[in-house]
RODO-2510 file (C-alpha; in nm, 4 decimals, decimal comma):
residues 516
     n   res          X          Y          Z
     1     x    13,4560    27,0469     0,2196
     2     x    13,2422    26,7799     0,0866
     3     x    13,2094    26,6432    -0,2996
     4     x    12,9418    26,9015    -0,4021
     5     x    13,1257    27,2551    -0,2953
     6     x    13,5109    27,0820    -0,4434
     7     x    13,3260    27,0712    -0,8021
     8     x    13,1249    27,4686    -0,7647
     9     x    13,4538    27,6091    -0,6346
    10     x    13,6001    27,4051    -0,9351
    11     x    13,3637    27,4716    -1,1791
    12     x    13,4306    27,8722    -1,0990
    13     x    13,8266    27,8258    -1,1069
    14     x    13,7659    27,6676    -1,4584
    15     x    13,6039    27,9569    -1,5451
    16     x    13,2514    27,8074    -1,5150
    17     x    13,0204    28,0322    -1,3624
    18     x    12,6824    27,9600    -1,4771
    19     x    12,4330    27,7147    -1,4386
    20     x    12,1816    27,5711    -1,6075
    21     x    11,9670    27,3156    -1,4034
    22     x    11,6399    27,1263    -1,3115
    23     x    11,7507    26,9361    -1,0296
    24     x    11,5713    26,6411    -0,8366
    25     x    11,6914    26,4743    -0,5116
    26     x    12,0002    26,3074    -0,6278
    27     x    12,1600    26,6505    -0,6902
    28     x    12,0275    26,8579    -0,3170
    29     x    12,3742    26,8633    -0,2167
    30     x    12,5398    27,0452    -0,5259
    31     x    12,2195    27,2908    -0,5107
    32     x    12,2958    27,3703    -0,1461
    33     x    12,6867    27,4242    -0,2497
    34     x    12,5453    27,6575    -0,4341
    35     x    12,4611    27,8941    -0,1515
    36     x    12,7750    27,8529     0,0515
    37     x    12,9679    27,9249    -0,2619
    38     x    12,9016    28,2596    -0,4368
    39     x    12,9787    28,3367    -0,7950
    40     x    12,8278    28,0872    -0,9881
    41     x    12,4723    28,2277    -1,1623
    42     x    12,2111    27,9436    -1,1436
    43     x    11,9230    27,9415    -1,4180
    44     x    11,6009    27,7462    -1,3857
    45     x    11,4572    27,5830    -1,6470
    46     x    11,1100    27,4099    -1,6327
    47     x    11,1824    27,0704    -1,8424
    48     x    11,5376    26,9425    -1,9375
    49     x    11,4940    27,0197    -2,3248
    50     x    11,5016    27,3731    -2,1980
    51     x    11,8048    27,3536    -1,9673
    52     x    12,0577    27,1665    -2,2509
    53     x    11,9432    27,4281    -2,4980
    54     x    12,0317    27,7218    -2,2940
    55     x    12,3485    27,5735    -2,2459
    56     x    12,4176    27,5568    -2,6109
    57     x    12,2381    27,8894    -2,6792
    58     x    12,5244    28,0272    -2,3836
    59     x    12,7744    27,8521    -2,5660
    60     x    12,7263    27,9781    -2,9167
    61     x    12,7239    28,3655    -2,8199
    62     x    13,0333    28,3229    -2,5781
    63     x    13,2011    28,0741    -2,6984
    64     x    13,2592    27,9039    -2,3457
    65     x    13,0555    27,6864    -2,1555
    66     x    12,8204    27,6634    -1,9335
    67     x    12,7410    27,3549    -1,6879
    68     x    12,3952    27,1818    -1,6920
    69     x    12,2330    27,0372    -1,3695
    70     x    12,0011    26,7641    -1,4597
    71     x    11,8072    26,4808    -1,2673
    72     x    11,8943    26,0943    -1,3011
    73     x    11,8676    25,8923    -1,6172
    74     x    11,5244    26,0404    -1,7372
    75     x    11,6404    26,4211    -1,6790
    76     x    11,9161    26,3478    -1,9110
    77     x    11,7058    26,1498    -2,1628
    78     x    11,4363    26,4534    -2,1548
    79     x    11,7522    26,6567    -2,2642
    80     x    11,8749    26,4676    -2,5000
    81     x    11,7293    26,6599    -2,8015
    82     x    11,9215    26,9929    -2,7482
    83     x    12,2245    26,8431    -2,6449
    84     x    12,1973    26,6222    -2,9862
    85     x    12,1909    26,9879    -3,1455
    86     x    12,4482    27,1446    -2,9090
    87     x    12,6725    26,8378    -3,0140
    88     x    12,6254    26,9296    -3,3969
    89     x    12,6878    27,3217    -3,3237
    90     x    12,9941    27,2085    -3,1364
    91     x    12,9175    27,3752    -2,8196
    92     x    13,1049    27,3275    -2,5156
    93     x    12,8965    27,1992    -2,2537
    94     x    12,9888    27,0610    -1,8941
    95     x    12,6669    26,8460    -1,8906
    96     x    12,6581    26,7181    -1,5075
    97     x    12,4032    26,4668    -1,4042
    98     x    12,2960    26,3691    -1,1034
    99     x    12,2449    25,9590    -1,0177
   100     x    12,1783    25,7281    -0,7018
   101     x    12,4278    25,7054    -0,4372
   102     x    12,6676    25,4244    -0,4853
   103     x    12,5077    25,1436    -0,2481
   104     x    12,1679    25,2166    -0,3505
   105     x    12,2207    25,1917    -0,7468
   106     x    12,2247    24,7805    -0,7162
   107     x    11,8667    24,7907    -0,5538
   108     x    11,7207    24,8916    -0,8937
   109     x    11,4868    25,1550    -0,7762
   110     x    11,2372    25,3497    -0,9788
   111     x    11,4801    25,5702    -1,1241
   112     x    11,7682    25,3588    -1,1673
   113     x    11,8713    25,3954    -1,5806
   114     x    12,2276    25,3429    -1,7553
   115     x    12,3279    25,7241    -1,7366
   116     x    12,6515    25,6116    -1,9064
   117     x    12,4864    25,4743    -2,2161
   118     x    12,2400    25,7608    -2,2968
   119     x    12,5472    26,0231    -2,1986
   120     x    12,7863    25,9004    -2,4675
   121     x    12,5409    25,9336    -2,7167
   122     x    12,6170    26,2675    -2,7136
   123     x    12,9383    26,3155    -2,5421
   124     x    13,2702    26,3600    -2,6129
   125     x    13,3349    26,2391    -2,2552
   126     x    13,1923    26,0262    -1,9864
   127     x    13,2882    26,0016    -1,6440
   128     x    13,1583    25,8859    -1,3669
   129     x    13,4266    26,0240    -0,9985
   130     x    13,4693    25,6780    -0,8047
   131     x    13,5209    25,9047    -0,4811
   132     x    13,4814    26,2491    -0,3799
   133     x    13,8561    26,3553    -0,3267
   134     x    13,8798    26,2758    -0,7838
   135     x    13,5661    26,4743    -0,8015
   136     x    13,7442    26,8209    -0,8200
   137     x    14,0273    26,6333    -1,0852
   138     x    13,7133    26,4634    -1,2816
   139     x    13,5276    26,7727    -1,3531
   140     x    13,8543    27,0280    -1,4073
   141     x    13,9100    26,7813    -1,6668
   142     x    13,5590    26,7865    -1,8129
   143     x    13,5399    27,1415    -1,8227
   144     x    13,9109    27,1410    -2,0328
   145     x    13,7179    26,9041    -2,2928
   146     x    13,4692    27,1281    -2,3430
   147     x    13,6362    27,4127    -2,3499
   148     x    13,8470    27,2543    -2,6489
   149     x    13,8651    27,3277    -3,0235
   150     x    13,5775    27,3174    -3,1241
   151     x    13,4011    27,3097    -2,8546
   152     x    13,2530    26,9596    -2,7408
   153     x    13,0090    26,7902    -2,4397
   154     x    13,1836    26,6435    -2,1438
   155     x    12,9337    26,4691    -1,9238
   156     x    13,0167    26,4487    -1,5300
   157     x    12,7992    26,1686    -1,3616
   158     x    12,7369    26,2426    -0,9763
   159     x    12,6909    26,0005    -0,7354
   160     x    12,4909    26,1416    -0,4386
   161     x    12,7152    25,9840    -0,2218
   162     x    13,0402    26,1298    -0,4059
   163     x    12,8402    26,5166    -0,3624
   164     x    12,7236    26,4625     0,0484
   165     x    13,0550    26,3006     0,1307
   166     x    13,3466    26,5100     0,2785
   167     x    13,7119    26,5099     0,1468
   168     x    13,6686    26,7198    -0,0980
   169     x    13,9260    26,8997    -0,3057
   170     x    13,9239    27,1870    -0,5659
   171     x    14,0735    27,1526    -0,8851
   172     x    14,2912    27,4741    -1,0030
   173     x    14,2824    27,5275    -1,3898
   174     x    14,2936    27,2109    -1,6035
   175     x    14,5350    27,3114    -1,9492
   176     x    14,3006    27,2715    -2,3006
   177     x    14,4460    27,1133    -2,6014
   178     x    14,5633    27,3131    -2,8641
   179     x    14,3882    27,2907    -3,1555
   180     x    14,5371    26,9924    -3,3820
   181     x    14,8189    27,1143    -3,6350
   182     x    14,7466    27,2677    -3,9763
   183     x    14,8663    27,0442    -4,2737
   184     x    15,0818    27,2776    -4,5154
   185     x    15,0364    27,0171    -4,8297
   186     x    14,6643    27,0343    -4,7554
   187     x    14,7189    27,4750    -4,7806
   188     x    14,9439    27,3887    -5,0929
   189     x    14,7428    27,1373    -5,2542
   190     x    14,4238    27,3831    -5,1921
   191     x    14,6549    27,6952    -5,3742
   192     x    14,6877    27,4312    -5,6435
   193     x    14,3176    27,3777    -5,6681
   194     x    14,1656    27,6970    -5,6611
   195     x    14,4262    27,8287    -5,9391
   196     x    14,3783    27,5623    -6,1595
   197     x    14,0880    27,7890    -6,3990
   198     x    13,8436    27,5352    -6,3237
   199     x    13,4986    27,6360    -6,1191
   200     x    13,5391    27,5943    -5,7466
   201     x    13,3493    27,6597    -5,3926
   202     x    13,5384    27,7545    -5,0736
   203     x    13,2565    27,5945    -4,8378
   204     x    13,2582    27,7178    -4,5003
   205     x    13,2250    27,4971    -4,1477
   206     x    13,1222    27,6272    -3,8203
   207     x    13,4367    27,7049    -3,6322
   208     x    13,5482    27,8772    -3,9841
   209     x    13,2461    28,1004    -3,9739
   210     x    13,4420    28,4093    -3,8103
   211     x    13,4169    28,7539    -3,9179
   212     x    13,7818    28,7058    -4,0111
   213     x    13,7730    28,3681    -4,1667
   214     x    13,4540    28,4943    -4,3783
   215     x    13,6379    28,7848    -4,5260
   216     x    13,9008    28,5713    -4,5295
   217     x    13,6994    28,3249    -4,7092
   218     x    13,5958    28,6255    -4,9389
   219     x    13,9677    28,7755    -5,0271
   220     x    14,0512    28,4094    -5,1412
   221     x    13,7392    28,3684    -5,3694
   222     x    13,8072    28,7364    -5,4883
   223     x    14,2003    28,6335    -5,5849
   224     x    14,0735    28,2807    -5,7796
   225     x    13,7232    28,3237    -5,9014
   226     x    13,5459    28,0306    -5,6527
   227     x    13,2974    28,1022    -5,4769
   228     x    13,2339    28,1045    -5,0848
   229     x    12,9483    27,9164    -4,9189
   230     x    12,8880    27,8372    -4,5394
   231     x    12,8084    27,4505    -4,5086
   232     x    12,4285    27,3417    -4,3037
   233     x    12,5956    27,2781    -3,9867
   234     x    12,7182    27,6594    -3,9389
   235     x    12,5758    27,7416    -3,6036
   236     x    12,6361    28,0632    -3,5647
   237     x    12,8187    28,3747    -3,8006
   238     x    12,8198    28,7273    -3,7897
   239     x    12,5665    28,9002    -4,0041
   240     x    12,4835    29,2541    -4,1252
   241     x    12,6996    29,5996    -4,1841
   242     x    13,0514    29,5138    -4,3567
   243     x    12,9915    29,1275    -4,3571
   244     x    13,0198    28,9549    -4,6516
   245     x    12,7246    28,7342    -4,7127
   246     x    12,7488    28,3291    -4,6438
   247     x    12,4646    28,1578    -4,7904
   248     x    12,4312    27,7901    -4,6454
   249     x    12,3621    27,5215    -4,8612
   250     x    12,0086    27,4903    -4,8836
   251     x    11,8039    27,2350    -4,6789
   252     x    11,5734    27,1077    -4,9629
   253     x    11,7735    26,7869    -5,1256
   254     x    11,6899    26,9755    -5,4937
   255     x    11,7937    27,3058    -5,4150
   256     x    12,0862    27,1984    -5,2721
   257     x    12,1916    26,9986    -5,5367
   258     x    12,1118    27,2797    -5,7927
   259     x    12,3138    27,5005    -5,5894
   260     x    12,6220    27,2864    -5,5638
   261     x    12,5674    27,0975    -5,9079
   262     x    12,8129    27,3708    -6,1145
   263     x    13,1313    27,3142    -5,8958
   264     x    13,4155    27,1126    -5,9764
   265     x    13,5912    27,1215    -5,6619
   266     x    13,4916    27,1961    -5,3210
   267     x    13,7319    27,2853    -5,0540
   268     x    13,6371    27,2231    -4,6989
   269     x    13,7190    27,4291    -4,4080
   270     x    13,5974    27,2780    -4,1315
   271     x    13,3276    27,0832    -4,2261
   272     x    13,2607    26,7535    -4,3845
   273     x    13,1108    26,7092    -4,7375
   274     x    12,7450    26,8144    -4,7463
   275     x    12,4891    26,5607    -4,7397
   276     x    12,0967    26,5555    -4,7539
   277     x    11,9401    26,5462    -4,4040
   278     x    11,7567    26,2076    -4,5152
   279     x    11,7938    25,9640    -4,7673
   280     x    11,5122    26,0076    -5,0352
   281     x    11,4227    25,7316    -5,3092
   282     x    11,6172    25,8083    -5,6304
   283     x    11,7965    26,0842    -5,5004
   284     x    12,1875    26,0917    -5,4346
   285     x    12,3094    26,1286    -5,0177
   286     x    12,6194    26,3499    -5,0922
   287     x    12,4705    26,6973    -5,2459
   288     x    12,8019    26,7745    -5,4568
   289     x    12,8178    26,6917    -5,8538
   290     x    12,9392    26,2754    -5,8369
   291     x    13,2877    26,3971    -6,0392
   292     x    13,3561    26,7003    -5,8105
   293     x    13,6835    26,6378    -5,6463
   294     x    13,6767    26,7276    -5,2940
   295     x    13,9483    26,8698    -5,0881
   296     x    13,9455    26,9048    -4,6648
   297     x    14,1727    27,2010    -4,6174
   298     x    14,0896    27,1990    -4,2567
   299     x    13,9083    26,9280    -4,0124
   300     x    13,6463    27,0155    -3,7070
   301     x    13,9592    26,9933    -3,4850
   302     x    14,2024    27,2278    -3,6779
   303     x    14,1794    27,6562    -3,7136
   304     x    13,9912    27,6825    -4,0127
   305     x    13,9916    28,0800    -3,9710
   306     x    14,4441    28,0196    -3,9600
   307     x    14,3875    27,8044    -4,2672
   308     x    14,1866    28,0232    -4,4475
   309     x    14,4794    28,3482    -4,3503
   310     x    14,7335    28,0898    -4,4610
   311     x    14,5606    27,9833    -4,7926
   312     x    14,5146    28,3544    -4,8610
   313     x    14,8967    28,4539    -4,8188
   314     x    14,9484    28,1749    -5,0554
   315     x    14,6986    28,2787    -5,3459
   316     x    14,8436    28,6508    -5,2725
   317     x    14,4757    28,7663    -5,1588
   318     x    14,4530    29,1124    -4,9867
   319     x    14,2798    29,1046    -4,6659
   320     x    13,9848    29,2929    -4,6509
   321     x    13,7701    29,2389    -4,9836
   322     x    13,5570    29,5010    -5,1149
   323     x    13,1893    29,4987    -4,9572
   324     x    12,9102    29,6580    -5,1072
   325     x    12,7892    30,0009    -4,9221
   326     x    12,4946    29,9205    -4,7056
   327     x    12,1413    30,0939    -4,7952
   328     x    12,0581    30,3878    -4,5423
   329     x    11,7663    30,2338    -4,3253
   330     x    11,5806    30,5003    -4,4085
   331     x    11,5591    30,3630    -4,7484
   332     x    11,4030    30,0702    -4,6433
   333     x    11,0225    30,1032    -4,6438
   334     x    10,8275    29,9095    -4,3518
   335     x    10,5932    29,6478    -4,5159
   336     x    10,2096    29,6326    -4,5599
   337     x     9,9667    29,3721    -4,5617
   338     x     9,9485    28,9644    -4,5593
   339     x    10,2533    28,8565    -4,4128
   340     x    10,5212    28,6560    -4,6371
   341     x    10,9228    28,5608    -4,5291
   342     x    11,0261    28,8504    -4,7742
   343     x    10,8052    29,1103    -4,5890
   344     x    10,9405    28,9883    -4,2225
   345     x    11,2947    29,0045    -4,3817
   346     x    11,2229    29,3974    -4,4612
   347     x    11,0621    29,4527    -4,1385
   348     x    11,3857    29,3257    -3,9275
   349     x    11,6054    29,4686    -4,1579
   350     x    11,4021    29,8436    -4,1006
   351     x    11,4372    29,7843    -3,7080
   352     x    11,6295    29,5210    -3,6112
   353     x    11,8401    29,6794    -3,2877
   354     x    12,2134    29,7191    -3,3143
   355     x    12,4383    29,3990    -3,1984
   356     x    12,1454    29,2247    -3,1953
   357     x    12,0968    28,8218    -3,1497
   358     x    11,9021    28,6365    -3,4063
   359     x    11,7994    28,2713    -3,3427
   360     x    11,6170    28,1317    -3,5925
   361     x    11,3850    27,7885    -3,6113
   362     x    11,1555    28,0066    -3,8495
   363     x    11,1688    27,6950    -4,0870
   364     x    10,9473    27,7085    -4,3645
   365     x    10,8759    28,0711    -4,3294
   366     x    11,2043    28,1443    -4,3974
   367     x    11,3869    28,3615    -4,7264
   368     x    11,7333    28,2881    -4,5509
   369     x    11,6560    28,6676    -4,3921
   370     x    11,9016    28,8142    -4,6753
   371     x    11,7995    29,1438    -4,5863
   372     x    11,8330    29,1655    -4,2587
   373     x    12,2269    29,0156    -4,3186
   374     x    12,3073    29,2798    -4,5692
   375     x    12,1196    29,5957    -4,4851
   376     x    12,0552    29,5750    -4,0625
   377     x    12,3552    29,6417    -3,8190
   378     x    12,5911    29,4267    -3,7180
   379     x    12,4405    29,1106    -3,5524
   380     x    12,5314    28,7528    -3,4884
   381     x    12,2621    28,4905    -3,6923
   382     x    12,2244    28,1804    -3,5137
   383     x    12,0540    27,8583    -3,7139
   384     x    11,9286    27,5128    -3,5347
   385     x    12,1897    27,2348    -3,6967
   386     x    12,1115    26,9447    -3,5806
   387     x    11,7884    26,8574    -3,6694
   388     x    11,5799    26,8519    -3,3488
   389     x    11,3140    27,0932    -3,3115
   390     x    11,2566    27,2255    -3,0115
   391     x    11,5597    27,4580    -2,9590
   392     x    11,4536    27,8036    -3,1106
   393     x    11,2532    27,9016    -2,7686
   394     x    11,5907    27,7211    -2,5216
   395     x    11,8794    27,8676    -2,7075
   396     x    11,7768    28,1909    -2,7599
   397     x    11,7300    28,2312    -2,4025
   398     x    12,0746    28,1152    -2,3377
   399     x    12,1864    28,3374    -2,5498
   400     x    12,0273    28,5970    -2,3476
   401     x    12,1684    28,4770    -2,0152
   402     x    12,4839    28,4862    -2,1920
   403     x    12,5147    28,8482    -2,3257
   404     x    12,4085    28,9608    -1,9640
   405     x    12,0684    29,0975    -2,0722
   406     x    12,2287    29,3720    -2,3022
   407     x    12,1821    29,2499    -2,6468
   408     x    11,8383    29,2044    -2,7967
   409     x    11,7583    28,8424    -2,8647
   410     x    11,5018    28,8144    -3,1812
   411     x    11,3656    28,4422    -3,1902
   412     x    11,1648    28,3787    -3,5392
   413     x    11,0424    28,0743    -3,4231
   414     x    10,7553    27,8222    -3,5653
   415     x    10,4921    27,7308    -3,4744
   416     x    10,5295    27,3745    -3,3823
   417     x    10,8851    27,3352    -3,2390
   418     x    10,7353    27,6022    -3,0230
   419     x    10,5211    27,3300    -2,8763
   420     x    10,8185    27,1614    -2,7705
   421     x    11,0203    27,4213    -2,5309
   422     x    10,7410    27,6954    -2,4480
   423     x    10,8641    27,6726    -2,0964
   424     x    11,1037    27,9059    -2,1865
   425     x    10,9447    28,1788    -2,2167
   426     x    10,8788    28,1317    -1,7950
   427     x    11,2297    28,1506    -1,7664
   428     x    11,2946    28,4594    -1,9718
   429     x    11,0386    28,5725    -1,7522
   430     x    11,1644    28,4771    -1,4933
   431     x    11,5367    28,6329    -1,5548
   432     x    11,3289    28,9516    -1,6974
   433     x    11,5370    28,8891    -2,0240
   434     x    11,5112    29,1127    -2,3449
   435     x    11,3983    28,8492    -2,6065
   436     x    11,1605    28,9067    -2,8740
   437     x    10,9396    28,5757    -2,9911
   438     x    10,7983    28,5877    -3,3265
   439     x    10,6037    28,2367    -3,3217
   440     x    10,5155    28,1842    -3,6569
   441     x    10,2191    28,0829    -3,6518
   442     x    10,0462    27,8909    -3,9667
   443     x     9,8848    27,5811    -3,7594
   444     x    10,0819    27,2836    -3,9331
   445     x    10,3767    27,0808    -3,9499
   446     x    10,4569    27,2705    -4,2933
   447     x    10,8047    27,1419    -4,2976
   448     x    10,7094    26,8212    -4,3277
   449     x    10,4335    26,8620    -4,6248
   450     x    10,7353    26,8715    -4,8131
   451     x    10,8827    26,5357    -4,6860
   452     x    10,6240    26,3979    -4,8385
   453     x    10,6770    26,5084    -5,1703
   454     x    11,0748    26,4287    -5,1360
   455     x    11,0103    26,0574    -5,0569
   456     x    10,7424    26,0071    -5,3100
   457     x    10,5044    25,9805    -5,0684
   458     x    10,1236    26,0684    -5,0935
   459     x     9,9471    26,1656    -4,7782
   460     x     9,5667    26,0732    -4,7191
   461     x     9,3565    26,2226    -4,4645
   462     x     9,4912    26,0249    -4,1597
   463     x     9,8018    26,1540    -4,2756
   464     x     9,7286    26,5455    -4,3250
   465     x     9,5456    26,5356    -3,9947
   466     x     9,8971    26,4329    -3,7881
   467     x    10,0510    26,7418    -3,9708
   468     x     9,7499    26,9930    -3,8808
   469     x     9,8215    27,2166    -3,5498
   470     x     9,4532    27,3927    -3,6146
   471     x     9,2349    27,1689    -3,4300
   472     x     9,2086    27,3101    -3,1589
   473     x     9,3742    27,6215    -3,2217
   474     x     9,6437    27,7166    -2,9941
   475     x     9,6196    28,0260    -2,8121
   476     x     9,9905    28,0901    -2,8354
   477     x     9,9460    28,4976    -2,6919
   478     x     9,7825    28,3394    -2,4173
   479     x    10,0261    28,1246    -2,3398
   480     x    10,2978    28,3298    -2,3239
   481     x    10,1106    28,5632    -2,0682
   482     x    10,0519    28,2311    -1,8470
   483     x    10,4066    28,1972    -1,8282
   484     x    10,4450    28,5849    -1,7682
   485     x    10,5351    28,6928    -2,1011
   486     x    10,3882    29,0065    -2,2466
   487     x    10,2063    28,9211    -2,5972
   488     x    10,0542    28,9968    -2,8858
   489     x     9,8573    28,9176    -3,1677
   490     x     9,9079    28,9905    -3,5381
   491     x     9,7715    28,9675    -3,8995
   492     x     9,9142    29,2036    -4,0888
   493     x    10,2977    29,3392    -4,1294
   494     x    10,2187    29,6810    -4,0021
   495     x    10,0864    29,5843    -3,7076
   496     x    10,3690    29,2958    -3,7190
   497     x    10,6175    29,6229    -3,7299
   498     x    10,4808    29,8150    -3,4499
   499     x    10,4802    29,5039    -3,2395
   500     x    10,8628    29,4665    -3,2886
   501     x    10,9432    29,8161    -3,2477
   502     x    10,7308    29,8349    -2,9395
   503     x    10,9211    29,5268    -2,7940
   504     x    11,2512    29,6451    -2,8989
   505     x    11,2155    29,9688    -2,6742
   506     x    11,2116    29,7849    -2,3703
   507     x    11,4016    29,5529    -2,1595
   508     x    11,1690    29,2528    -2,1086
   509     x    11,0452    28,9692    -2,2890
   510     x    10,7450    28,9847    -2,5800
   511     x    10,5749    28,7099    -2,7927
   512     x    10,4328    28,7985    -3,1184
   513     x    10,2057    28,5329    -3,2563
   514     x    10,2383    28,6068    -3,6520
   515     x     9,9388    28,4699    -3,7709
   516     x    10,0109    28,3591    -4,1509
***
């Protein structure tokens, strides 16, 4: 066999078996592989941004990976966004990239670029096969990487010349490292802590963010009197009927430190202390009170959910905390007129579908959907981390492709990261995938109105008119039709409400522009 069929039929003994690509020349032969080999599920996407986010979307909802097929240096770099945010999330991704074949790369053509230097930016891993009998090895290997605790990015470069030549060889299943070992003084030492009378947070991290290792989280807070938080970089948690809540520290610098300003002590499970995303003039980086004494009970590459069942044996917690009885849906009135976040909380909440997929880059138009995570049915709530936008529209169609087209995917999505990745939507229509786009639409960079009163900052009208999406208008509804989504337009929540409904009782994809 030659290079390209060793890593699919490697890919699919690693347990690989989708695909997430926009391929150019460089990668012909591993597309062709791809019909001599059956069993791996190839997805289009229409720009790169699209194709990493998928992957992490995938990811985040199975909690394997996916590979990515992308072209050359600039495919990579037009990816680079999502992966920054799949990196953050800590999803597993087998990122391959396609380059020049060996002899041709010192000729400096067109697309020649230093793949290896924009890959570790985001990657765990880097490797590059120096001949096709290691390519099989090189990418059982990456997929083990990514596949690790927590999950991480292992980027597989791909010589053309490595994928056309023969001497191939598949690589059987590559062994994962366990995740690193639990430190019992740390468990102690947190017993000690939480105890001790004084006021105390249990914040949670994203591995941590379990349904057991939030009730977990819960049962420990209920035995000591702290109180439980999830940390900003929680990617995804279960939501809804019999979970406790999580409340992430806020994303405005003053909230946040209001929120956090009473504790004093903050264990971590699986996440580092919280910090502002930006530095602001007169305003303090790490979000806890300066004299709160800080305590890592477990790091990104421990069990934070085993940490949290061993800190509760040691406090004497009982497992399953008291949760309050959820309000009958039928209690829960459908809202009228102008749209607000409160209103579109009710309205999910009211008819969200059961085990349902929420991805939200709602933004500013957001009440944190509290709601929805108390009164709707059980669904998994998934949050853009790292900062880019762009991967509302990507991710939740990877989460699609990832819960075989049986869960409901609701995207609350703004308006301008939508600008971003709206080739999605082709590719949900293309894969006839059941996801539900609420694109926010208020014509503005809200988010970053804001920004400009946290750095003291005072915008003129040069200024507002970079933030303002209005002029032109977008036609978002249209849009989405050109790329073969069904959509609609809507001012008001009740016709906001029969919109949803209306999309939730079929199998295909709908855009609702939410004009507010």
């Amino acid at each position: 066999m030659n290079g390209a069929e060793s890593l699919v039929r490697t890919l699919l003994a690693n347990g690989v078996d989708t695909c997430f690509a926009n391929p150019g020349t460089s990668e012909m032969h591993f597309v062709a592989a791809l019909d001599r080999v059956a069993g791996v599920r190839c997805v289009l996407g229409l720009q790169e941004n699209v194709v990493t986010g998928m992957a992490d979307g995938y990811y985040r909802v199975l909690r394997r990976p996916a590979a990515t097929l992308l072209h050359c240096g600039p495919g990579l770099s037009n990816g680079l966004a999502n992966l920054h945010n799949a990196r953050r999330a800590e999803s597993g991704v087998v990122n391959i990239v396609g380059d020049h074949a060996t002899a041709h790369r010192p000729f400096d053509s067109p697309l020649t670029a230093d793949v290896t230097a924009l890959a570790a930016t985001v990657s765990a891993s880097v490797c590059t096969p120096r001949d096709t009998q290691l390519l099989g090895a090189n990418a059982a290997q990456a997929v083990a990487i990514a596949r690790q605790h927590p999950g991480q990015i292992a980027t597989l470069i791909l010589p053309a010349d490595i994928s056309w030549s023969d001497g191939g060889r598949e690589a059987g299943l590559a062994a994962v490292n366990a995740p690193a070992p639990l430190d019992p003084h740390g468990i102690e030492a947190a017993r000690r802590l939480l105890t001790s009378g004084r006021r105390s947070l249990i914040l949670v991290g994203n591995s941590a963010a379990t349904l057991d290792g939030i009730h977990l989280a819960h049962a420990i807070a209920a035995r000591t009197g702290a109180d439980v938080m999830g940390s900003s970089l929680v990617a995804a948690m279960p939501r809804g009927h019999g979970v406790p809540p999580l409340p992430r520290v806020p994303y405005p610098v003053d909230v946040a430190i209001a929120a956090l300003s009473g504790y004093e002590q903050v264990v971590l499970v699986n996440c580092p202390p919280p910090v502002g995303f930006f530095g602001y003039p007169g305003k303090p980086s790490l979000l806890c009170h300066p004299q709160a004494l800080l305590h890592t009970l477990s790091r990104a590459g421990q069990d934070g959910t085993n940490a949290l069942r061993l800190l509760a044996e040691a406090v004497g917690a009982d497992r399953e905390p008291a949760t309050p009885a959820p309000i009958s849906r039928e209690e829960i009135a459908l809202p009228q007129g102008e749209p607000t976040p409160e209103k579109l909380d009710m309205a999910l909440a009211a008819l969200l579908p059961e085990n349902a997929i929420i991805v939200d880059e709602s933004l500013t138009f957001s009440n944190g959907y509290t709601v929805t995570g108390a009164q709707a049915p059980a669904h998994d709530h998934l949050i853009i981390t790292g900062g880019a936008i762009g991967g509302g529209l990507p991710v939740a169609t990877g989460a699609a492709i990832a819960s075989g087209g049986k869960r409901r995917v609701v995207n609350l999505q703004a308006d301008g990261s939508a600008a971003y990745t709206l080739q999605s939507l082709w590719t949900q229509a293309r894969e006839k995938l059941p996801c539900t786009t609420i694109l926010l639409n208020n014509r503005r960079y809200n988010i970053l109105l804001g920004e400009y009163r946290n750095v003291g900052a005072v915008p003129g009208p040069t200024a507002m008119s970079m933030l303002d999406l209005g002029n032109p208008d977008i036609q978002w509804a249209a849009l989405a039709r050109a790329f073969g989504v069904e959509a609609t337009r809507v001012t008001t929540m009740e016709d906001c409400s029969k919109a949803l409904a209306a999309s939730f009782a079929t199998d295909l994809p709908h855009l609702i522009e939410l004009v507010i």
